[in-house]
GUDOGU-644934 format. One record per residue (C-alpha): residue number from 1; z, y, x; residue in one letter. Coordinates in Angstrom, 3 decimals. Each point is the difference from the previous one (the first is absolute). Layout:
GUDOGU-644934
  resi        pz        py        px  resn
   NUM         Z         Y         X     A
...
***
This chain:
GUDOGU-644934
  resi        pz        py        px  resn
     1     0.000     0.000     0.000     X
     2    -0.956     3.341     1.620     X
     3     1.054     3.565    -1.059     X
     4    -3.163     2.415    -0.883     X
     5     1.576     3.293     1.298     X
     6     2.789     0.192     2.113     X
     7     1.242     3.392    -1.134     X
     8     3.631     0.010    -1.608     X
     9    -1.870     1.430    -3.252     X
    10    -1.633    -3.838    -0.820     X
    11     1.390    -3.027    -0.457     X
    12    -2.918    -2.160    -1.272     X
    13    -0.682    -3.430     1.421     X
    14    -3.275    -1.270     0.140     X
    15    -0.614    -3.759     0.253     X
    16    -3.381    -1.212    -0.039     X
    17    -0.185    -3.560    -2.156     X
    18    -3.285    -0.878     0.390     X
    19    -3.335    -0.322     2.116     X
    20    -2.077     2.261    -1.432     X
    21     2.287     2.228    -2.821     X
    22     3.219     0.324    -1.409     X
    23     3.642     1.166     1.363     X
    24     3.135     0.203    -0.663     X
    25     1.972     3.678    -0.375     X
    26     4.029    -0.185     0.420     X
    27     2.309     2.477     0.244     X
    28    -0.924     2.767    -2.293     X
    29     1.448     0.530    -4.103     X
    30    -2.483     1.072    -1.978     X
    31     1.804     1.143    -2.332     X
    32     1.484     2.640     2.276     X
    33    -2.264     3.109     1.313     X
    34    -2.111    -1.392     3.144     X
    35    -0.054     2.256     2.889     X
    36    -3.137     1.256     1.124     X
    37     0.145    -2.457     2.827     X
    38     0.476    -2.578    -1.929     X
    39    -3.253     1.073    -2.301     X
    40    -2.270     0.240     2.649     X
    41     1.614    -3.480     1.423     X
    42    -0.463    -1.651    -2.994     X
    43    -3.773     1.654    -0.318     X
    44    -1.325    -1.356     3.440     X
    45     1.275    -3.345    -0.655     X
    46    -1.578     0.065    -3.666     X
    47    -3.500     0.684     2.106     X
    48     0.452    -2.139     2.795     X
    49     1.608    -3.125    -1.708     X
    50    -1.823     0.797    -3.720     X
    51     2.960    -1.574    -2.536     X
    52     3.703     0.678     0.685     X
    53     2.966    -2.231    -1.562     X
    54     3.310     1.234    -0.684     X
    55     2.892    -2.067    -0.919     X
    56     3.420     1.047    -1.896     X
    57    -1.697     3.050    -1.450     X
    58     2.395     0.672    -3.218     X
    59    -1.803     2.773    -1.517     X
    60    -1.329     1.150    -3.080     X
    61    -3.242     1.573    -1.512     X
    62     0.768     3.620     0.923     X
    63     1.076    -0.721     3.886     X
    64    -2.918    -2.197     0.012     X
    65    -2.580     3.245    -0.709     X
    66     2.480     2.164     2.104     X
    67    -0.747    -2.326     2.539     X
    68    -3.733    -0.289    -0.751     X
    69    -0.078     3.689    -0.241     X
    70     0.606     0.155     3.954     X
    71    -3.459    -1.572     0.852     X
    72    -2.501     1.856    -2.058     X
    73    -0.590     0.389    -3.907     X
    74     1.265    -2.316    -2.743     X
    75    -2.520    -0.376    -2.721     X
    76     0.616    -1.026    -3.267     X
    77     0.866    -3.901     0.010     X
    78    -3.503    -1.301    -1.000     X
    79    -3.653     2.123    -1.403     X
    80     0.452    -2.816    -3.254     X
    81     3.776     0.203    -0.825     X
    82     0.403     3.246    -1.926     X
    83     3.363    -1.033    -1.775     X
    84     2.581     2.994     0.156     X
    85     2.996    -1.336     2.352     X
    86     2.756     1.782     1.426     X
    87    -1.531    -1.335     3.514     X
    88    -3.877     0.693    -0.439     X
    89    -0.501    -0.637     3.361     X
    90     1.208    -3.894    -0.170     X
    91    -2.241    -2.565    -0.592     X
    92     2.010    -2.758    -1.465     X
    93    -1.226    -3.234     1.566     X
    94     2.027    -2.319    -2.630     X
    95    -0.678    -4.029    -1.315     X
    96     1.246     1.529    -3.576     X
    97    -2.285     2.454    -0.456     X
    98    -3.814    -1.770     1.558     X
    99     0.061    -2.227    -3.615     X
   100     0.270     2.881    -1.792     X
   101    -2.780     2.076     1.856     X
   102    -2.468    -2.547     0.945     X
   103     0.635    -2.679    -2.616     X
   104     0.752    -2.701     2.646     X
   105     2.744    -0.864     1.583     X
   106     0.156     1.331     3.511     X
   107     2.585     1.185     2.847     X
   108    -2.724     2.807     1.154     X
   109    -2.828     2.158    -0.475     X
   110    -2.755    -2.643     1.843     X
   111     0.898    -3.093     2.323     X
   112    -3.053     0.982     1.891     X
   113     0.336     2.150     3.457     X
   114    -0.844     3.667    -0.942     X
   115     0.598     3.113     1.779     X
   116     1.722     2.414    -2.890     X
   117    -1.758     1.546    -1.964     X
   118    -3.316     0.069     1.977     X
   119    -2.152     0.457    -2.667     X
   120     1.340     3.968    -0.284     X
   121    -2.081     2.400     2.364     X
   122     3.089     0.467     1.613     X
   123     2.012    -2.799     0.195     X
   124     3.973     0.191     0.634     X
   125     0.137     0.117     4.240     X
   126     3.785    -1.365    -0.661     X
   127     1.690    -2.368    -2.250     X
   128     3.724    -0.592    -0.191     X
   129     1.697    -2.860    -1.834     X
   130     3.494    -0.911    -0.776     X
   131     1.329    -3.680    -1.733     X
   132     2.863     0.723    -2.242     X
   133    -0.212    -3.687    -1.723     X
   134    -1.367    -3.021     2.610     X
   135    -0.567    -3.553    -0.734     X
   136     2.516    -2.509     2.190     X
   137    -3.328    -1.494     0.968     X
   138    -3.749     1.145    -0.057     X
   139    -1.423     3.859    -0.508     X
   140    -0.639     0.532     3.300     X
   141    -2.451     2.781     0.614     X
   142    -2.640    -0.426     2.931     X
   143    -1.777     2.882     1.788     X
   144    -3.092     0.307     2.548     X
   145    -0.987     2.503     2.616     X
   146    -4.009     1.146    -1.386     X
   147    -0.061     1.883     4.251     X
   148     0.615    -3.245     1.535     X
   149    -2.310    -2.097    -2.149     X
   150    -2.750     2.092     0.519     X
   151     0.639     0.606     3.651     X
   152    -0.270    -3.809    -0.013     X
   153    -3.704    -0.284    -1.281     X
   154    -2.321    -0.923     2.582     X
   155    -1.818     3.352     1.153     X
   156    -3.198    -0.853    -1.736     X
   157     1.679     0.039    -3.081     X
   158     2.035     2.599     0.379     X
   159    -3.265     2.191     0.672     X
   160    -1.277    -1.268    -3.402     X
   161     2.761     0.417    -2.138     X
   162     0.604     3.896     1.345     X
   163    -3.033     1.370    -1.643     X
   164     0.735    -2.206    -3.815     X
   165     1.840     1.273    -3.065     X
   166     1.470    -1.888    -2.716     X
   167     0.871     1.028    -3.400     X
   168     4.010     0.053    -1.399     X
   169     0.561    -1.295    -3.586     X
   170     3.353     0.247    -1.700     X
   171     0.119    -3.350    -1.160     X
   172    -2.129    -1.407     3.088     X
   173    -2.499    -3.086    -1.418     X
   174     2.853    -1.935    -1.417     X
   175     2.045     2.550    -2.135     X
   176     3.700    -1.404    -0.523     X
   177     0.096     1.091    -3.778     X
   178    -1.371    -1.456    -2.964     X
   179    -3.187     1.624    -0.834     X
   180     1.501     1.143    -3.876     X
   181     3.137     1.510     1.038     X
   182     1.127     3.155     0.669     X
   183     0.419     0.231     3.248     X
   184    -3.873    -0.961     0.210     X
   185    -0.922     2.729    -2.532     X
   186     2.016     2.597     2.262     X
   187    -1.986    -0.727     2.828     X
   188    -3.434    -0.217    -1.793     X
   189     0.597     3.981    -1.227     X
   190     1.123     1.059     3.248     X
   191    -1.802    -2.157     2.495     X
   192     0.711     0.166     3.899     X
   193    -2.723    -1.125     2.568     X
   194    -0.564     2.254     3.459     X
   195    -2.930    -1.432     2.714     X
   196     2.152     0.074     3.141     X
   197    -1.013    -0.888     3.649     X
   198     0.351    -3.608     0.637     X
   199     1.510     1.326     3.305     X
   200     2.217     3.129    -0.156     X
   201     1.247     1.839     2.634     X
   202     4.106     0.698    -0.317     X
   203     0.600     3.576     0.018     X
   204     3.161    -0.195     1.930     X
   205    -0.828    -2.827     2.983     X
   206    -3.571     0.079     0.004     X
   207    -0.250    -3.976    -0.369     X
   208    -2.891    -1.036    -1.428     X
   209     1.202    -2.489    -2.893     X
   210    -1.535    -2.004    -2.907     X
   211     0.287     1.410    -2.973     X
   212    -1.050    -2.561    -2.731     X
   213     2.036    -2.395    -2.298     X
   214    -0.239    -3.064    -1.863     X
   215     1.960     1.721    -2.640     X
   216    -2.533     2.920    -0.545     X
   217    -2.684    -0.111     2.005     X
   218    -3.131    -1.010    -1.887     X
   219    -2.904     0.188     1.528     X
   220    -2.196     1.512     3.219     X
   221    -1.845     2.720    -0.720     X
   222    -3.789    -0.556     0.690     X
   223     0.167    -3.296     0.451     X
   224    -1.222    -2.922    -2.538     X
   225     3.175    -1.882    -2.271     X
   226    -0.498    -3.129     2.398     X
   227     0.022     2.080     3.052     X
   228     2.804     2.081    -1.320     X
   229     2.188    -3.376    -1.035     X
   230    -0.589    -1.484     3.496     X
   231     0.642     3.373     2.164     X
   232     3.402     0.438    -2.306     X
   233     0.936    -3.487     0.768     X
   234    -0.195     0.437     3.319     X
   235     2.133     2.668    -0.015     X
   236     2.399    -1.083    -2.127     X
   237     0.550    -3.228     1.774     X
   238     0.373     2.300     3.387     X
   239     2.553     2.168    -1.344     X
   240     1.854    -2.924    -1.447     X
   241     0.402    -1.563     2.943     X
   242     4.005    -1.272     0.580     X
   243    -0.304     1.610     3.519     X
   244    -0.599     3.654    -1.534     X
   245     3.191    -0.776    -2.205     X
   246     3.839     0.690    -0.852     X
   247     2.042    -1.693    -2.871     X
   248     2.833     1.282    -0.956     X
   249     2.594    -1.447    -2.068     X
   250     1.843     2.742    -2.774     X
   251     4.147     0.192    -0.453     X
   252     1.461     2.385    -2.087     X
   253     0.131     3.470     2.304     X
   254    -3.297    -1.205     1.860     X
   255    -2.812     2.708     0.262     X
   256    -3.508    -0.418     1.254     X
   257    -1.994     3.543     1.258     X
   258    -3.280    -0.821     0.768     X
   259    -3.303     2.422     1.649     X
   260    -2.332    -0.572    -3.072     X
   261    -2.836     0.919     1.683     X
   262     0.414    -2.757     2.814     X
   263     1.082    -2.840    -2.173     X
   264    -0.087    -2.559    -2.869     X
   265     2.354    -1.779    -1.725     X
   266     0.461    -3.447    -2.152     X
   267     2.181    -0.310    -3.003     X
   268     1.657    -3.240    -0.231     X
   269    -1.641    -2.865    -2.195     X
   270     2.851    -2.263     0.114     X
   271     2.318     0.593    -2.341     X
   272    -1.703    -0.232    -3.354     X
   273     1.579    -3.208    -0.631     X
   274     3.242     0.965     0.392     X
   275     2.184     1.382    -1.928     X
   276     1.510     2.918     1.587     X
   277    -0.570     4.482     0.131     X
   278    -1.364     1.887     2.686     X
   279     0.192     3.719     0.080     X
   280    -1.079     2.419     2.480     X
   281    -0.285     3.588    -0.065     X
   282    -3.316     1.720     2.047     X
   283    -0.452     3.597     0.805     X
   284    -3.720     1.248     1.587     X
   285    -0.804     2.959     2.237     X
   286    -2.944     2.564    -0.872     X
   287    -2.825    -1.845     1.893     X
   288    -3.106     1.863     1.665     X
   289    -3.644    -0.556    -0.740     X
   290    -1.237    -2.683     2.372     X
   291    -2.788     0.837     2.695     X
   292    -2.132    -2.108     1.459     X
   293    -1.058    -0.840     4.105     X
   294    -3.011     2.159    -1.134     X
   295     2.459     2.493    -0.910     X
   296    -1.308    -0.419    -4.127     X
   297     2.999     0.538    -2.070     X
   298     0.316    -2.813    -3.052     X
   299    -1.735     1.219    -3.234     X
   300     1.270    -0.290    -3.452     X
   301    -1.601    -1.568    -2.749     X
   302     2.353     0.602    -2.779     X
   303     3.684     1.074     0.299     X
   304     1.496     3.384     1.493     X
   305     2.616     0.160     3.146     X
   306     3.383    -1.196    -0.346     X
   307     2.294     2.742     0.917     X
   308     3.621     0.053     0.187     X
   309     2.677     2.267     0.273     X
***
């Protein structure tokens, strides 16, 4: 375990827990007022390691956005949950509530790996959950670095893919609601789809990183639906790869901060026979409008920026 600053202002502890992504952040309460030390700890961590776990965090919705707050813009908790809350900035990730919206029962919003939110022009650059309920077994939540994957390709593909763009559809090509319900009806009057840059460059570290998802991602743009389907495959087998990856297994008090515009994650798929709750509570940062190696920013196709406050 090594210490990112050693001014007497910081006390976080950084611990690296995998190859490629994913460490561990001790000695900090968020539920106190972080230093700015400890802010600017936390934020080159968050860049260099993509997802950050804390353990034993005991807080509630309000010192979660207070937290949040520190590291850019909270938006609203999701562009299709308009319901007035006290908390309209928390996105409920809850097993008793999925029936009820999508009409099937689930323990989140896709079991596929998805980047949040892509299909918005600007996606969220930072996503921040907390567990309040976790199973005794199962739930875990597995995330993958999008630089490293890409900086894997062999160069000849990694030449090709910089000049494609692929479309974003809420709902990707296997929507996870029931065409008649409501939820599907919401999305079908306000639809969200964005052509981003199969390769993005990160605003903050310059990485080049791949920027498509099994969860959205639809198709290449230019290229024939059998050429699109095999390119995507590709790609989605690459960035699935268990060497890009982190899995991470939710207490109470655990929360996960992750760089949305260098990762995916995967929503557990094994606890639908099992009779137990999961709730988490998520939080996203104000994202920025995606830009390309040829320096092309993504262009919307229907849907307006996602702003917070």
């Amino acid at each position: 375990m090594t210490t990112v600053s050693e001014a007497p202002t910081s006390t976080a502890h950084i611990a690296p827990v995998a190859g490629h992504i994913g460490a561990e952040v001790t000695g900090v309460d968020l539920g106190t007022d972080l230093t700015d030390q400890q802010v600017a700890d936390i934020t080159a961590a968050l860049h260099a390691h993509k997802v950050l776990f804390f353990r034993d965090q005991h807080i509630g919705h309000a010192e979660q956005i207070a937290f949040s707050r520190r590291f850019g813009s909270v938006t609203p908790s999701h562009p299709y949950d308009d319901a007035p809350t006290e908390f309209p900035e928390i996105l409920a990730v809850d097993s008793r509530l999925y029936e009820k919206r999508f009409g099937v029962r689930k323990f989140s919003y896709t079991n596929h790996w998805h980047t949040d939110v892509s299909p918005l022009i600007n996606p969220p650059a930072a996503s921040l959950l907390r567990a309040e309920i976790a199973p005794e077994r199962g739930g875990d939540t597995s995330w993958t670095n999008l630089a490293a994957a890409y900086a894997g390709l062999p160069e000849v593909l990694r030449t090709f893919v910089d000049g494609l763009r692929a479309e974003h559809r809420f709902g990707g090509r296997q929507p996870a609601w029931h065409e008649d319900s409501d939820y599907a009806k919401k999305v079908a009057k306000a639809p969200l789809i964005t052509e981003h840059p199969v390769v993005r460059v990160h605003p903050v570290t310059g990485e080049r990183v791949l920027f498509v998802n099994p969860g959205f991602t639809t198709r290449i743009v230019g290229l024939s639906p059998r050429q699109s389907d095999a390119v995507l495959k590709l790609l989605f087998d690459e960035l699935s790869d268990p060497a890009y990856t982190v899995r991470f297994r939710w207490e109470k008090g655990s929360l996960a901060f992750w760089d949305n515009r260098a990762t995916a994650h995967l929503a557990p798929s094994d606890l639908e026979h099992l009779d137990v709750t999961r709730v988490l509570y998520r939080t996203t940062l104000e994202g920025d409008i995606p830009v390309g190696v040829d320096g092309a920013p993504s262009r919307s196709i229907a849907g307006d920026q996602f702003v917070g406050s």
